[in-house]
py3Dmol code that shows the C-alpha trace and the ligand (Angstrom):
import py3Dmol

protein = """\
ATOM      1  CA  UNK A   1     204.911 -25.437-152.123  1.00  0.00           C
ATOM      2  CA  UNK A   2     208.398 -25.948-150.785  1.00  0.00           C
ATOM      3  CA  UNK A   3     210.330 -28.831-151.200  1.00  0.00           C
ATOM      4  CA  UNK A   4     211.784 -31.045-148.242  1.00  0.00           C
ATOM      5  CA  UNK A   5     214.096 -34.042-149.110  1.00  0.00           C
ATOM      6  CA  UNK A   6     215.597 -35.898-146.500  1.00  0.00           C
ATOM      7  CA  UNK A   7     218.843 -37.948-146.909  1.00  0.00           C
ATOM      8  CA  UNK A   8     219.283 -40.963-143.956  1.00  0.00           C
ATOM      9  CA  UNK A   9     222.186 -43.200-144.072  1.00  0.00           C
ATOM     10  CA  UNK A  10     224.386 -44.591-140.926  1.00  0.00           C
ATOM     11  CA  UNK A  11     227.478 -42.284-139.661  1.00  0.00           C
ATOM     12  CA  UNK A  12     229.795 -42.915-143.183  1.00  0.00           C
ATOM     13  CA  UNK A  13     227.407 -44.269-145.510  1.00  0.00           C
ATOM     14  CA  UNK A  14     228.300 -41.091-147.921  1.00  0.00           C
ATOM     15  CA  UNK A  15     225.147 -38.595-146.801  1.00  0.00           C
ATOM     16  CA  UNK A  16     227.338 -35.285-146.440  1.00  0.00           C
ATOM     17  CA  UNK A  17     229.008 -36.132-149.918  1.00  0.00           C
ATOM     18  CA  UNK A  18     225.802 -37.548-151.856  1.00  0.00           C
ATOM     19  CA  UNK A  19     224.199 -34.297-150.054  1.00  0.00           C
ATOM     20  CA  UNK A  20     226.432 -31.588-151.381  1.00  0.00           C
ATOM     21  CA  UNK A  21     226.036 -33.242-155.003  1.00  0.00           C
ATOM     22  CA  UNK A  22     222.679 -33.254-154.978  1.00  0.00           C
ATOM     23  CA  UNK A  23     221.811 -29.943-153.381  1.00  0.00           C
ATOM     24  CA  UNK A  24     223.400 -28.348-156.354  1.00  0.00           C
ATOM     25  CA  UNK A  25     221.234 -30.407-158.844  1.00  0.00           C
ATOM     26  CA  UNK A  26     218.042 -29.990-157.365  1.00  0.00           C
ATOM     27  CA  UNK A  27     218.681 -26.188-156.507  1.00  0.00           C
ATOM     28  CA  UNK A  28     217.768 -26.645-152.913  1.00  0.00           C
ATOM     29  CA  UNK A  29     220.038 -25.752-149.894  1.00  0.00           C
ATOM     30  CA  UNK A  30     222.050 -28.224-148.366  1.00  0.00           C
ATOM     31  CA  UNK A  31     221.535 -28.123-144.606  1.00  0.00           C
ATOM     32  CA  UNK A  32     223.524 -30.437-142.251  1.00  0.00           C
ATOM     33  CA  UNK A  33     223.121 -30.501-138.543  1.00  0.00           C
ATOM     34  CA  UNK A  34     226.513 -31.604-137.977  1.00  0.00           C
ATOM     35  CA  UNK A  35     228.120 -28.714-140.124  1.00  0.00           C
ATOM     36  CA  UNK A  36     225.701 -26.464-138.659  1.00  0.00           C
ATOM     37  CA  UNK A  37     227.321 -27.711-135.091  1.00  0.00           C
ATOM     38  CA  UNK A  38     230.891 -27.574-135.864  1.00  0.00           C
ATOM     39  CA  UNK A  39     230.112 -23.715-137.153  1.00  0.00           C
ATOM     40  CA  UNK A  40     228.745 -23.130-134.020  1.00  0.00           C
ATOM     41  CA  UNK A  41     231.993 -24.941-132.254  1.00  0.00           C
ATOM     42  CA  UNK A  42     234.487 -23.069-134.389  1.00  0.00           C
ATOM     43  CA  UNK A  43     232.723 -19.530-133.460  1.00  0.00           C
ATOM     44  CA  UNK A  44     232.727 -20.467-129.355  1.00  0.00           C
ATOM     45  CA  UNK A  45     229.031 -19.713-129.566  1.00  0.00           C
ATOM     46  CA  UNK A  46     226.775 -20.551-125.951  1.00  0.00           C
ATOM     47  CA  UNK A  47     224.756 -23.911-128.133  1.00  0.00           C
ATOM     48  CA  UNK A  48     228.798 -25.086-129.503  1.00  0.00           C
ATOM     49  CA  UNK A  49     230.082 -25.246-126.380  1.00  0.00           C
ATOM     50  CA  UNK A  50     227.264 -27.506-125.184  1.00  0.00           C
ATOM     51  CA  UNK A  51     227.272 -29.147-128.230  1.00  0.00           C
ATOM     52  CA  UNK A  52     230.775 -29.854-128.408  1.00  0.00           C
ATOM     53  CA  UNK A  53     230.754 -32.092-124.949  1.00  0.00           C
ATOM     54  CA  UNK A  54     227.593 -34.482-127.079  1.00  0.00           C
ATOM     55  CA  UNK A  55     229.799 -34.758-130.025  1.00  0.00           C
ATOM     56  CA  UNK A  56     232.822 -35.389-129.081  1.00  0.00           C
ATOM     57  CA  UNK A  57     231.660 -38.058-127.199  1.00  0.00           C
ATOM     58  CA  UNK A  58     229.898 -39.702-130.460  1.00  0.00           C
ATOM     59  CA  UNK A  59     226.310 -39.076-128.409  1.00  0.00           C
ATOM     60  CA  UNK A  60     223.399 -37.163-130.263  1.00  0.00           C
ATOM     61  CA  UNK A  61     222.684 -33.377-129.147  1.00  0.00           C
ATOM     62  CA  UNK A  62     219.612 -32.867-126.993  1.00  0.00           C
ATOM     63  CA  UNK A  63     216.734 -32.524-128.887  1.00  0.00           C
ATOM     64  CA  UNK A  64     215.469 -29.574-128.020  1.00  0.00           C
ATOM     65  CA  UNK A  65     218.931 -27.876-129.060  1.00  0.00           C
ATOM     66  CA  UNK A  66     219.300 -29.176-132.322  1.00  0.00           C
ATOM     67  CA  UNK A  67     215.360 -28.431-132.882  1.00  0.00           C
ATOM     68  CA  UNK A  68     215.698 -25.260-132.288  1.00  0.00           C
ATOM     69  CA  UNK A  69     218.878 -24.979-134.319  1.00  0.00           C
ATOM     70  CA  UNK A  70     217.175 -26.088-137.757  1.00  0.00           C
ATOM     71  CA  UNK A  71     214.144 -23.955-137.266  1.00  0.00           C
ATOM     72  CA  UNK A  72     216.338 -21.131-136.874  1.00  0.00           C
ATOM     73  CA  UNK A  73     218.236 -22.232-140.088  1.00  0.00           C
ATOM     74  CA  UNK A  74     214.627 -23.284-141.840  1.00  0.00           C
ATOM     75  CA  UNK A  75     213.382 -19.705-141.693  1.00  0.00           C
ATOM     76  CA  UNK A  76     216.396 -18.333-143.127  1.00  0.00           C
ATOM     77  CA  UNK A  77     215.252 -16.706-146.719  1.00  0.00           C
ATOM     78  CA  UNK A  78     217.343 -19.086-148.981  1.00  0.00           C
ATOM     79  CA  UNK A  79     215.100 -21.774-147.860  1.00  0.00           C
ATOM     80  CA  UNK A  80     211.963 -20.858-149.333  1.00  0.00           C
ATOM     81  CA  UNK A  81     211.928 -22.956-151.803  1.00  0.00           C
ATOM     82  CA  UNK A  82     212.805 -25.893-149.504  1.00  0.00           C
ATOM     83  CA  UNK A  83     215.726 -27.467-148.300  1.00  0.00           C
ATOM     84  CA  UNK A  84     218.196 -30.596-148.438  1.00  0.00           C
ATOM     85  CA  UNK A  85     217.658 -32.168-144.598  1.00  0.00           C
ATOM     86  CA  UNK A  86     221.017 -33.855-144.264  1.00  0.00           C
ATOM     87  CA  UNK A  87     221.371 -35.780-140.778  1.00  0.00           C
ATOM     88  CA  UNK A  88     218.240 -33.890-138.997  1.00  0.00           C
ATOM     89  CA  UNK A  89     216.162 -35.800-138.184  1.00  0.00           C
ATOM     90  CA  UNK A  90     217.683 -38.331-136.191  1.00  0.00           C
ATOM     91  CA  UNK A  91     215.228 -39.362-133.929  1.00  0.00           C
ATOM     92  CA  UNK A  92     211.557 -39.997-133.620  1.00  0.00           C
ATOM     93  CA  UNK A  93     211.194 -36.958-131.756  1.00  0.00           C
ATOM     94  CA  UNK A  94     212.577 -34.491-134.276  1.00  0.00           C
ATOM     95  CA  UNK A  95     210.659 -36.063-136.824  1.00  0.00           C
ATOM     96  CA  UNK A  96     207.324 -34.710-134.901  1.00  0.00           C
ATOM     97  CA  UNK A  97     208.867 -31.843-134.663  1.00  0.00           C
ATOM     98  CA  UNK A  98     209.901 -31.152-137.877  1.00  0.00           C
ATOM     99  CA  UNK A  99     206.579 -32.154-139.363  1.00  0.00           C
ATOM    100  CA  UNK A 100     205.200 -29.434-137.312  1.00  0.00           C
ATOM    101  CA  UNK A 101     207.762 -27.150-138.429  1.00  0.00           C
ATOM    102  CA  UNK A 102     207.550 -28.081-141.863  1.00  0.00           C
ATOM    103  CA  UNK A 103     203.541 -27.225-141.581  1.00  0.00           C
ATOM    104  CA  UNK A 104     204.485 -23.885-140.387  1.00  0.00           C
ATOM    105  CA  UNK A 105     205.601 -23.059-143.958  1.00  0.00           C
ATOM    106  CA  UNK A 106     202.746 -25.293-145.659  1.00  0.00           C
ATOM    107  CA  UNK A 107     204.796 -27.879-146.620  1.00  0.00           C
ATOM    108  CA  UNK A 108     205.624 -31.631-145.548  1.00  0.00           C
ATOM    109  CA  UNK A 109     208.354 -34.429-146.446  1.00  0.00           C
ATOM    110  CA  UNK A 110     208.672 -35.471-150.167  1.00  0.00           C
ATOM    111  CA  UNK A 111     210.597 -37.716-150.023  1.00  0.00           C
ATOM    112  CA  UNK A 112     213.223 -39.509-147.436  1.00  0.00           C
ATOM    113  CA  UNK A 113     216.035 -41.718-149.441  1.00  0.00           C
ATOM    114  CA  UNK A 114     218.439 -43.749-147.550  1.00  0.00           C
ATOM    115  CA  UNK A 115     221.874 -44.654-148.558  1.00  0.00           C
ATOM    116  CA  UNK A 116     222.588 -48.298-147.520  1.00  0.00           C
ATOM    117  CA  UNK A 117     226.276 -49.747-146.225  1.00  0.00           C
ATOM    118  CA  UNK A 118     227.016 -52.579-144.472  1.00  0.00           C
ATOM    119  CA  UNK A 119     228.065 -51.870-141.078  1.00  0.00           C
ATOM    120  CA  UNK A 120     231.641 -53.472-142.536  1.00  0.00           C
ATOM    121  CA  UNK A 121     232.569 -50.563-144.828  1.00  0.00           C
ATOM    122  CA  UNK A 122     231.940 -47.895-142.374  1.00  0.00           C
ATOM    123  CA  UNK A 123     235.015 -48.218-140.209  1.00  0.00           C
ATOM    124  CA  UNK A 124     237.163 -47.552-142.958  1.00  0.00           C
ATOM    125  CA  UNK A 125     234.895 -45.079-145.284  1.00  0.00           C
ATOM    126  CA  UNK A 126     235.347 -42.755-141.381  1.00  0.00           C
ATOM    127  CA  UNK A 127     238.366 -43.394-140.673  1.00  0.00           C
ATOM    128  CA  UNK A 128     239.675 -42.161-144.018  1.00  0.00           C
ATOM    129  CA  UNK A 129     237.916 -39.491-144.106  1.00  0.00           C
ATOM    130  CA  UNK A 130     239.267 -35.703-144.530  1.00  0.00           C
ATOM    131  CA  UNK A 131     236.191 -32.404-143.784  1.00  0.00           C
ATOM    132  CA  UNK A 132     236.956 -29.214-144.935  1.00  0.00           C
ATOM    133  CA  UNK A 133     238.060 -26.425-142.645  1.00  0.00           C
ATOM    134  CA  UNK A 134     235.505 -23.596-144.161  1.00  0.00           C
ATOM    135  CA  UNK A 135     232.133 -25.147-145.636  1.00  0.00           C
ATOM    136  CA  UNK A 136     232.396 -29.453-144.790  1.00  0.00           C
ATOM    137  CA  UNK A 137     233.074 -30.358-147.873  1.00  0.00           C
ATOM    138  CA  UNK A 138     234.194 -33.934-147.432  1.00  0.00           C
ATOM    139  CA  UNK A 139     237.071 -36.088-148.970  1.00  0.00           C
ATOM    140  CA  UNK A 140     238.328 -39.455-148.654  1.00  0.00           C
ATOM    141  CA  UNK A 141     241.924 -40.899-148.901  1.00  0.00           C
ATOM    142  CA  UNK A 142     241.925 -43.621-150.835  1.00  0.00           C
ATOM    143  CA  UNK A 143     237.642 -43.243-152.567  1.00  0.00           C
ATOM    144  CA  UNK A 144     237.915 -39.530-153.065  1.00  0.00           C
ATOM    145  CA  UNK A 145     240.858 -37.898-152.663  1.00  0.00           C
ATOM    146  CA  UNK A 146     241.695 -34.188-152.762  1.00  0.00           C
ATOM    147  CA  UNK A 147     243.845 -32.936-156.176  1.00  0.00           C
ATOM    148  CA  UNK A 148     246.224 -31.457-153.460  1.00  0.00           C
ATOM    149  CA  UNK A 149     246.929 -33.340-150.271  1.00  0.00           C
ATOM    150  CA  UNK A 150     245.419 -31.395-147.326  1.00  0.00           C
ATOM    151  CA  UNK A 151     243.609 -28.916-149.273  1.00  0.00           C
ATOM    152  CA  UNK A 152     239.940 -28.072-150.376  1.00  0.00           C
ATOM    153  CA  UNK A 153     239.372 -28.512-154.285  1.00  0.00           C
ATOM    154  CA  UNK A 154     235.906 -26.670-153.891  1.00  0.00           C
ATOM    155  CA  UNK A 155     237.305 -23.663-151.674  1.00  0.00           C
ATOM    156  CA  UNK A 156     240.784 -23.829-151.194  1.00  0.00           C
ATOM    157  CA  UNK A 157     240.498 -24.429-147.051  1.00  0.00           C
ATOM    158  CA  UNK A 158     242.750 -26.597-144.651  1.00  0.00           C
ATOM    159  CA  UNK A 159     241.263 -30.189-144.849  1.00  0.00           C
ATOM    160  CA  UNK A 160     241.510 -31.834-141.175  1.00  0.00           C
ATOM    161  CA  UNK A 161     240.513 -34.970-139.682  1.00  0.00           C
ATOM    162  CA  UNK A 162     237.102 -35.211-137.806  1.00  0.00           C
ATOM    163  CA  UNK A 163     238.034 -35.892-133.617  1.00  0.00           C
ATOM    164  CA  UNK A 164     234.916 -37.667-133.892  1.00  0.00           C
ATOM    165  CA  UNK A 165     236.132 -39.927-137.330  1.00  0.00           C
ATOM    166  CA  UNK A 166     238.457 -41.553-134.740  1.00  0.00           C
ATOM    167  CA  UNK A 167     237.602 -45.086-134.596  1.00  0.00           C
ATOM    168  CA  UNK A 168     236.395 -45.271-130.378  1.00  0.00           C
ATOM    169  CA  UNK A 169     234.275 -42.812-131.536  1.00  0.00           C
ATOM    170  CA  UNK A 170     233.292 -44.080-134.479  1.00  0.00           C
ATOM    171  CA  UNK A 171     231.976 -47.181-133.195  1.00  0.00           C
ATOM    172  CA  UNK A 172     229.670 -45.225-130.410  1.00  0.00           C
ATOM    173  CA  UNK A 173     228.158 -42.969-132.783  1.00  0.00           C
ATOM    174  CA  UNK A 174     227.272 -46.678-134.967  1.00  0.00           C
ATOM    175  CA  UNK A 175     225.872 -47.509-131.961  1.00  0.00           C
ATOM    176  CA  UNK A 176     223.811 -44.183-131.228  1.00  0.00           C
ATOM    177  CA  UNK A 177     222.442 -44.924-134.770  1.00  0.00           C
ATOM    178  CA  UNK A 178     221.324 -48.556-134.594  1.00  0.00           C
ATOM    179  CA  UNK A 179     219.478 -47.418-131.257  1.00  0.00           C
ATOM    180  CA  UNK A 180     217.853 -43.944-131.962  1.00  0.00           C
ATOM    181  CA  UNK A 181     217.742 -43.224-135.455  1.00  0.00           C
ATOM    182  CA  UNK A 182     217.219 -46.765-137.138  1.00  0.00           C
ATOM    183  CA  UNK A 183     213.781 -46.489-135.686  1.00  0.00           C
ATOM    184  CA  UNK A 184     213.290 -43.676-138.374  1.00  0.00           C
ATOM    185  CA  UNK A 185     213.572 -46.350-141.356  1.00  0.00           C
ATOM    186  CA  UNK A 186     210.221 -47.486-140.163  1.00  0.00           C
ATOM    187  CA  UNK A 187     208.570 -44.227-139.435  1.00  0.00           C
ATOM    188  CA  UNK A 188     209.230 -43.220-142.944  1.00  0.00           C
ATOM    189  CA  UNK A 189     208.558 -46.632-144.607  1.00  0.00           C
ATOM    190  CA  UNK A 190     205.026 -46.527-143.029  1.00  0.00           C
ATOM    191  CA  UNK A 191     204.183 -42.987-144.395  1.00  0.00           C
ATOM    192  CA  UNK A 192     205.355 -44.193-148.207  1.00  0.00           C
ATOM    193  CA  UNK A 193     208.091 -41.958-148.277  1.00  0.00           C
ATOM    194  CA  UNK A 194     211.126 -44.181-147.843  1.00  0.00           C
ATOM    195  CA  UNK A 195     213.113 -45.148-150.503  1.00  0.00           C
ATOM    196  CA  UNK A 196     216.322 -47.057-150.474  1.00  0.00           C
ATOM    197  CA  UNK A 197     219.191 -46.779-152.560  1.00  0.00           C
ATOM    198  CA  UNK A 198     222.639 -48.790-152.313  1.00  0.00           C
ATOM    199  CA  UNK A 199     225.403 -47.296-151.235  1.00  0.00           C
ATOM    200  CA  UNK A 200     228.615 -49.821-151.991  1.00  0.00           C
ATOM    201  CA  UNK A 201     229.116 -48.416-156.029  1.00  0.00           C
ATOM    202  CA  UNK A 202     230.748 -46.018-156.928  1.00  0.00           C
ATOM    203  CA  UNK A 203     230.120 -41.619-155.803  1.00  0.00           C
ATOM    204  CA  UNK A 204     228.468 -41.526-159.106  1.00  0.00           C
ATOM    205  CA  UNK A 205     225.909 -44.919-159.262  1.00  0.00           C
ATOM    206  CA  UNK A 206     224.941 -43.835-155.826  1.00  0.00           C
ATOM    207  CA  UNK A 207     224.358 -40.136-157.151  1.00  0.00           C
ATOM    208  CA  UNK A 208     222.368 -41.037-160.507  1.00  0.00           C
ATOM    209  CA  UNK A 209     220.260 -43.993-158.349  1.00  0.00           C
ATOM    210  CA  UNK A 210     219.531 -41.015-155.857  1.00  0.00           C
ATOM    211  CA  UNK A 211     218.631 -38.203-158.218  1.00  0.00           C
ATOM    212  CA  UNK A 212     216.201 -40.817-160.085  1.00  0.00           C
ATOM    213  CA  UNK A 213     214.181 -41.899-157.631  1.00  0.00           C
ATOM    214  CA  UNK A 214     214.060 -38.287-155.788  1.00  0.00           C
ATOM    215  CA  UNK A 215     212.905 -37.352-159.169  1.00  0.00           C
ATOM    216  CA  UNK A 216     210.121 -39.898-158.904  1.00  0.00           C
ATOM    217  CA  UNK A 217     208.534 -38.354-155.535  1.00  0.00           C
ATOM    218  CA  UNK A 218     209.066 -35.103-156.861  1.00  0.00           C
TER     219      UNK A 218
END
"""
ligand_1 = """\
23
AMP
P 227.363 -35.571 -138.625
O 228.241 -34.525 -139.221
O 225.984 -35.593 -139.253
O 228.005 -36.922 -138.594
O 227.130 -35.128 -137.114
C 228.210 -35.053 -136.197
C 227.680 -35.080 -134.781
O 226.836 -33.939 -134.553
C 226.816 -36.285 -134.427
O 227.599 -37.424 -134.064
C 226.034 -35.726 -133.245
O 226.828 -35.664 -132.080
C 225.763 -34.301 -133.693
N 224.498 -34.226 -134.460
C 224.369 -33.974 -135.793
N 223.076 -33.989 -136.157
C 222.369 -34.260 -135.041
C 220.991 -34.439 -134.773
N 220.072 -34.336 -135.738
N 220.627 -34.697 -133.486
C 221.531 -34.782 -132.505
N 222.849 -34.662 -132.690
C 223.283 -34.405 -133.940
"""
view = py3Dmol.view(width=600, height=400)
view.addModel(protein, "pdb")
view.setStyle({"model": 0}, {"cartoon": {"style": "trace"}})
view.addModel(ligand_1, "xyz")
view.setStyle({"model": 1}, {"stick": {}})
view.zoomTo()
view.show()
């Protein structure tokens, strides 16, 4: 049976960098919505140009779009053994619909951990924060900083600042959260598969405390 983890966390609470990490340890592709958007922006496909208006704004992607982005992405080959959900779901909806998907290829949630921050440390952890030009790979200033300023240690690529990191935005897409995708705490906690881990120690603590208790679902 494949294996589905899903990471939730606020905007900034360290998903896309816990994600990549953990991908790699578990063997399991690492699929983010977001980085599966800004591909689509950077090619001028039809769905990035729609996207693009959502996103820059800090406001979530229709539904049906971003559904129908991941299931194309879910049926790709490499994820036959499972994948890494990081930032799909994000709302009650796409939870349906990805337990429906998820049946289509006989398998279900294992697990759902989420990284907790106060709302306090977000600003800042965003704000700081530098994505990398080819693949996402995310750095951070002054908590993870690149060997060479403005360039990728993984891949080599241009390192740029998020439009949406900007702190307007920043505060919208906090909002977005606390009103659609909080809601998903709940609908995880009541099917036993929430687990929380905290998310103020170091890239490492949060890493270990993650891969031990996805270990315990798994
Ligand atoms: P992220 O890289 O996960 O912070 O996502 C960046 C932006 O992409 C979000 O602020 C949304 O505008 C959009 N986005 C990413 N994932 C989703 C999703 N599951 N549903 C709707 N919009 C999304």
């Amino acid at each position: 049976m494949p294996t589905y983890v899903l990471l939730l966390g606020m905007p900034g609470a360290g998903k896309g960098t816990q994600a990549q990490m953990i991908a790699q340890e578990l063997n399991l592709p690492h699929i983010s919505s977001g980085n599966l958007f800004r591909q689509h922006i950077s090619k001028m496909t039809p769905l990035g140009e729609q996207a693009k208006l959502y996103i820059d704004r800090g406001e979530l992607v229709p539904d049906d779009l971003t559904i129908s982005m991941i299931r194309e992405r879910l049926c790709e080959s490499d994820c036959a053994r499972g994948a890494l959900l990081d930032g799909f779901p994000r709302t009650p909806a796409q939870a349906d619909a990805l337990e429906s998907l998820l049946k289509e290829f006989s398998g279900q949630v294992n697990v759902v951990p989420m990284i907790r921050v106060t709302e306090d440390d977000l600003l800042e952890r965003l704000t700081g924060r530098w994505t990398c030009r080819d693949k996402g790979h995310i750095f951070h200033q002054k908590y993870n900083p690149p060997k060479e300023p403005g360039i990728c240690d993984i891949d080599g690529s241009e390192l740029y600042q998020r439009k949406d990191d900007e702190a307007e935005t920043v505060k919208n897409r906090i909002e977005v959260y606390l009103e659609q995708t909080k809601p998903l705490i709940s609908y995880y906690k009541d099917k036993g598969l929430l687990c929380e881990i905290n998310g103020a120690q170091s890239i490492e603590q949060v890493n270990a405390d993650l891969l031990a208790v996805i270990r315990e679902y798994l």
